[in-house]
C-alpha positions in Angstrom: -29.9 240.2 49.9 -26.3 241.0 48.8 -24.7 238.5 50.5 -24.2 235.1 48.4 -22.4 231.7 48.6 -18.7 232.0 48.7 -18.6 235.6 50.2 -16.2 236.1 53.0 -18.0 238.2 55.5 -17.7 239.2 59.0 -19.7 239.2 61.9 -21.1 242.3 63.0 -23.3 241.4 66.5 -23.1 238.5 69.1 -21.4 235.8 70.5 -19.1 235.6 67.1 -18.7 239.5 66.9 -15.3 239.9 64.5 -14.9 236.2 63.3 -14.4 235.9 59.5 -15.7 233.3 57.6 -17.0 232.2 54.1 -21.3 231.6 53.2 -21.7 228.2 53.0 -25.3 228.6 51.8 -27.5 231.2 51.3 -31.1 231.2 52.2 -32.8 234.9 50.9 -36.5 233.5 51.5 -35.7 233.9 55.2 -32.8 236.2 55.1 -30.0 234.0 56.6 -26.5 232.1 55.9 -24.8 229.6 56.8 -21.1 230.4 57.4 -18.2 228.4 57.9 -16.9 228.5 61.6 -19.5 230.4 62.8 -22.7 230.0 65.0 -21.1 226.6 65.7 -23.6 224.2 67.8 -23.2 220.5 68.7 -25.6 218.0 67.6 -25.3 214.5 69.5 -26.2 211.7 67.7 -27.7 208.4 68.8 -26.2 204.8 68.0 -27.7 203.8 64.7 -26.2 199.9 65.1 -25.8 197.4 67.6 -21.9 198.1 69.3 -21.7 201.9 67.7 -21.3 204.5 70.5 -23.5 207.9 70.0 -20.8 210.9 69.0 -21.0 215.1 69.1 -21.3 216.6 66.1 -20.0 220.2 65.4 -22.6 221.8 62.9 -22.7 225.3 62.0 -26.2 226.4 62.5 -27.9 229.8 59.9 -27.7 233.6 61.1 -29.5 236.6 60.2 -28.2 239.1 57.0 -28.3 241.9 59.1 -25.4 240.7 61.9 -22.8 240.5 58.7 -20.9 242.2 56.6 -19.4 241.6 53.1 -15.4 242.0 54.1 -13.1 243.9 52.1 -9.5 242.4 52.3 -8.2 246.0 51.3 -9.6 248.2 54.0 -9.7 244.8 56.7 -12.9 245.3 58.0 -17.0 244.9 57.0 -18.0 247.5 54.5 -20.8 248.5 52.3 -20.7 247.6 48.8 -22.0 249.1 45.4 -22.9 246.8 42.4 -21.1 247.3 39.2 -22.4 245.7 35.6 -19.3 244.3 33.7 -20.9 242.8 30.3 -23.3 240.1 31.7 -21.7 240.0 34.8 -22.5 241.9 38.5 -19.2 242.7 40.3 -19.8 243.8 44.6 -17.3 247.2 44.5 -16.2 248.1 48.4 -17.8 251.8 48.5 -14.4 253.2 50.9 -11.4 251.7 48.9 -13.3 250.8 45.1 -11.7 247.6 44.9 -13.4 244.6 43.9 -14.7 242.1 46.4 
């Protein structure tokens, strides 16, 4: 999985097709993130005390690997991406434009 925490990416499939957004969390034992702004759901929530009133909460919810992208600010769209080995460090190169993501 290519795609790691703090990666912008952008959507590729769906109801969110085109929407940017940064990976909250990635989960590679079952190939999904969790990104900011997208796959957005509501959860309502009960009372917990006596004179509280229940609220809708706004939680993004995971999606697959395969509906994103890694997005290249350069070229301003999703692209494919080559790894390149810097001393001890890996570095995600955009394959159209070779700048570094």
């Amino acid at each position: 999985m290519n795609i790691k925490k703090g990666h912008n990416i952008i959507m590729l499939t769906g109801s969110d097709k085109g929407k940017k957004g940064k990976v909250l969390r990635a989960m590679p034992d079952d190939n999904k993130i969790l990104v900011e702004g997208i796959n957005v759901k509501n959860k309502r929530q009960k009372p917990r005390k006596q004179g509280e009133k229940g609220q809708t909460i706004a939680m993004p919810h995971p999606v697959h690997v395969s509906n994103a992208a890694l997005f290249c600010s350069a070229c301003g769209k999703g692209v494919r991406t080559k790894v390149k080995m810097t001393k001890d460090k890996k570095t995600h190169i955009c394959v159209k434009c070779g700048k570094e993501l």
